[in-house]
C-alpha positions in Angstrom: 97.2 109.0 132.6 100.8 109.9 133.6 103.1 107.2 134.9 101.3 104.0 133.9 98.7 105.0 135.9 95.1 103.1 135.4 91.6 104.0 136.5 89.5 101.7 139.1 86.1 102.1 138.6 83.6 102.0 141.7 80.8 100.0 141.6 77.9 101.4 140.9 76.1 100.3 144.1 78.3 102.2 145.6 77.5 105.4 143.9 73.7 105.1 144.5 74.8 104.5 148.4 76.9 107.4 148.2 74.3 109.9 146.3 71.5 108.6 149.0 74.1 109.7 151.9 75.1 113.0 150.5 71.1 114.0 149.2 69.8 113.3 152.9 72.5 115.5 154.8 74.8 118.4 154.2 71.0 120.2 153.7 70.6 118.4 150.7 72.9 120.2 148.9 73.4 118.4 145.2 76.7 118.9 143.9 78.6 115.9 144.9 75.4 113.8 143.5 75.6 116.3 139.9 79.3 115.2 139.8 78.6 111.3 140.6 76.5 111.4 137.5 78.4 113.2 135.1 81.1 110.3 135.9 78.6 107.7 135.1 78.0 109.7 132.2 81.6 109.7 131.1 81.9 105.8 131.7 78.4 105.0 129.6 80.5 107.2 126.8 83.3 105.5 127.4 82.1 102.3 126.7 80.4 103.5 124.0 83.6 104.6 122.2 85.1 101.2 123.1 82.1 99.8 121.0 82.5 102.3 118.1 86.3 100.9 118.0 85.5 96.8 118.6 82.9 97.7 115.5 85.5 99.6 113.6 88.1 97.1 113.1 85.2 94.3 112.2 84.6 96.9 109.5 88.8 96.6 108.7 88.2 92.8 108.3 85.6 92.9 106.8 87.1 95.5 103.9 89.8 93.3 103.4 87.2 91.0 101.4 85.3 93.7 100.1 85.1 93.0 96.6 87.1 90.1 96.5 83.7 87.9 95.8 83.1 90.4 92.8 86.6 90.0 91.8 86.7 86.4 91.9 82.9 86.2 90.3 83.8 88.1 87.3 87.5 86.4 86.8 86.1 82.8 87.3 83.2 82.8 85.3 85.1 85.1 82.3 82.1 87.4 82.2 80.7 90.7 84.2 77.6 90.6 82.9 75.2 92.5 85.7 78.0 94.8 86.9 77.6 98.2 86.1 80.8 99.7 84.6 79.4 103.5 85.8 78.5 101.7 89.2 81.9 100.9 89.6 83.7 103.7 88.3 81.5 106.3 90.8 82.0 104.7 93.6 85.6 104.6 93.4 85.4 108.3 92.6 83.4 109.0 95.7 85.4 106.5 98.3 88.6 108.5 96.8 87.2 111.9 98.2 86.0 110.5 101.5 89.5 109.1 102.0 91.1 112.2 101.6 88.9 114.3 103.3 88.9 112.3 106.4 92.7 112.4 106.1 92.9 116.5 105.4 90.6 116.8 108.3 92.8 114.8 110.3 90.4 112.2 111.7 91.2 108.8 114.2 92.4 106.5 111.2 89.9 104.3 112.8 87.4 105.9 111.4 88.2 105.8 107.8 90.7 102.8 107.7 89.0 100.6 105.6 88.4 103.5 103.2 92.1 102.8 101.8 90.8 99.4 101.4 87.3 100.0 99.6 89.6 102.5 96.7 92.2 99.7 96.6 89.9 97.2 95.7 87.5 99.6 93.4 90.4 100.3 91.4 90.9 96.5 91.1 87.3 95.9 90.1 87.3 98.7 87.5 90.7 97.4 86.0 89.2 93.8 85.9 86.4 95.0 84.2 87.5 96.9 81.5 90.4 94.2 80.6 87.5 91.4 80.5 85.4 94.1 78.3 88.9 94.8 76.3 88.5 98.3 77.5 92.2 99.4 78.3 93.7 101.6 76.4 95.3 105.0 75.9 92.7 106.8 76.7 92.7 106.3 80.3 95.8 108.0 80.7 94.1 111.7 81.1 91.3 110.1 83.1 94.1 109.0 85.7 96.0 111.9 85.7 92.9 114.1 86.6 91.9 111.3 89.3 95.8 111.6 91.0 95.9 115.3 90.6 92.5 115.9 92.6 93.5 113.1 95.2 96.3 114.8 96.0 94.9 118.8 96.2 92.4 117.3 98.4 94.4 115.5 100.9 96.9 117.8 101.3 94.6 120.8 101.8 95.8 122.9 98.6 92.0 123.5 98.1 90.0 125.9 101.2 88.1 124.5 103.8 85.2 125.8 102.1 86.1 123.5 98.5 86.7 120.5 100.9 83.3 120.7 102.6 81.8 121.2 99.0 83.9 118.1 97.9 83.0 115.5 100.9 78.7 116.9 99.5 79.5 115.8 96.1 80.1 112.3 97.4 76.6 112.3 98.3 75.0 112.4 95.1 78.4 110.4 93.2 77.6 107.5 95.5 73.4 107.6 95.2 74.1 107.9 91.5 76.4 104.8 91.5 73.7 102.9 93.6 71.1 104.1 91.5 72.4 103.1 88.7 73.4 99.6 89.8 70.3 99.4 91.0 68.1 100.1 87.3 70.4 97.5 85.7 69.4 94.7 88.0 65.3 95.8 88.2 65.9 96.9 84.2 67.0 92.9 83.2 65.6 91.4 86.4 69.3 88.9 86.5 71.4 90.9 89.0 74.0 88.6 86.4 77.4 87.5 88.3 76.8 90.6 91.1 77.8 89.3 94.8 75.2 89.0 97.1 78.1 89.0 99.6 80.1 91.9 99.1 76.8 94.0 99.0 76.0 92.5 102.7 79.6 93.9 103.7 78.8 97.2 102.1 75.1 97.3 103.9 77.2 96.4 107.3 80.0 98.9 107.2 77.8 101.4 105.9 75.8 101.0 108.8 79.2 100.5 111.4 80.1 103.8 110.0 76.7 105.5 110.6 77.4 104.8 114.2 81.0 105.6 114.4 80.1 108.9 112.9 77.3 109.6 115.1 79.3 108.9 118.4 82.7 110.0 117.7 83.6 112.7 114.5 79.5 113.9 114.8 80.6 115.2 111.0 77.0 116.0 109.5 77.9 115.8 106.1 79.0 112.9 106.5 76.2 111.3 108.6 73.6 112.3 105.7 76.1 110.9 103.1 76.1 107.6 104.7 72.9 107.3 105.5 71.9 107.8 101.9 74.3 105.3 101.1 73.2 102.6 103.4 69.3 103.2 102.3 70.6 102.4 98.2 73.1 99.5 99.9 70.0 97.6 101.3 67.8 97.9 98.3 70.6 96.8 95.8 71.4 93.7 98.0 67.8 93.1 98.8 67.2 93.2 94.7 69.9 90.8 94.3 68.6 88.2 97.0 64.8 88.7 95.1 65.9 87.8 91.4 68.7 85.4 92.3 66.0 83.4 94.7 63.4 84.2 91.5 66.1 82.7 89.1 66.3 79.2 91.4 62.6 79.2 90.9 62.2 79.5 87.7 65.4 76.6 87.3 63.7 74.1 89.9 60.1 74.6 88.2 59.2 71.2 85.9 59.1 72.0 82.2 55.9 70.8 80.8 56.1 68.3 78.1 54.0 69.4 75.0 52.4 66.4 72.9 
């Protein structure tokens, strides 16, 4: 709106009045009525958006703990037993490509903020894993090079549309396969080790955020189907966790029988 101007919305009494009025005169002609309900229309959507944004910065806040309870897991108990190295490694890979194809598509930065957030703290993770495995060491230096190199080509569009659309697929099968594999390690040893139940529940609730904010707002099918994926693996990776840790109390609170 020009000027400062703002929008007051009718009741919608008002309308239902109005569309009676018009329907039974002017020979019931039905245009005014067809218009009355494409505004309503446009409010219900309207609201929906508002939704899709409220949702989308809960997301933001949420991202901004993300992996800290991993972090924090692995650093205060000097071990990162359960976690899955490749897990870890993937996903980063994967977030890194969304990122920059949301940005080279030039997408609301609501709708792939806390992306920025999920690669920062990935990269944290992976860095505090391979220190507490005394994994750092020259070799990494190609690996990184390679990573920068592709984030770059990707997010400022030196690669066609048709590579970019190619690029946000491969995330698809990146991300399962970092789920997947998380997944076997925990139903492989049964001890889903120092994992957080927590920042699993944040992935399976901006996963799901996102779901929506890509249905009502970019409508991006690749990404709708790479989400979606991602959210199905989420929920049986935090579900798996929930089972053997609540298993594990069991098993610690049953009496040991004596033996004479």
């Amino acid at each position: 709106m020009e000027g400062g101007e703002s929008l007051v919305f009718p009741k919608r009494s008002n309308f239902q009045n109005a569309s009676s009025t018009i329907s039974s005169s002017s020979g019931g002609d039905t245009t005014m009525v067809e218009t009355i309900h494409a505004f309503e229309s446009e409010t219900s959507y309207s609201w929906l958006l508002s939704l899709c944004t409220f949702l989308s910065y809960t997301v933001v806040v949420n991202t901004f703990f993300y992996k800290a309870p991993q972090v924090y897991a692995i650093i205060h108990s000097g071990s990162s037993l359960g976690v899955s190295l490749t897990s870890v490694t993937l996903e980063w890979i994967a977030y890194s490509i969304m990122l920059t194809y949301h940005y080279a598509m030039e997408y609301p930065l609501e709708t792939y903020l806390e992306i920025i957030l999920m690669v920062l703290q990935d990269c944290l993770l992976t860095v505090v894993i391979l220190t507490n495995r005394d994994m750092i060491s020259i070799n990494v230096i190609p690996y990184t090079f390679i990573y920068v190199l592709g984030f770059i080509a990707i997010a400022l569009k030196w690669l066609p549309d048709t590579l970019l659309f190619l690029a946000v697929g491969v995330t698809t099968p990146i991300l399962c396969w970092s789920k997947v594999d998380q997944l076997v390690e925990i139903l492989w040893t049964e001890d889903p080790g120092c994992l957080s139940a927590l920042s699993w529940f944040i992935a399976v609730y901006d996963t799901g955020v996102r779901i929506l904010t890509t249905t009502v707002i970019t409508k991006d099918m690749p990404m709708f189907i790479n989400l979606t994926a991602s959210e199905i693996l989420n929920i049986a990776v935090f579900g798996s966790i929930l089972y053997f840790n609540n298993k594990k109390s069991q098993r610690a609170l049953k009496p040991v029988e004596l033996t004479q």
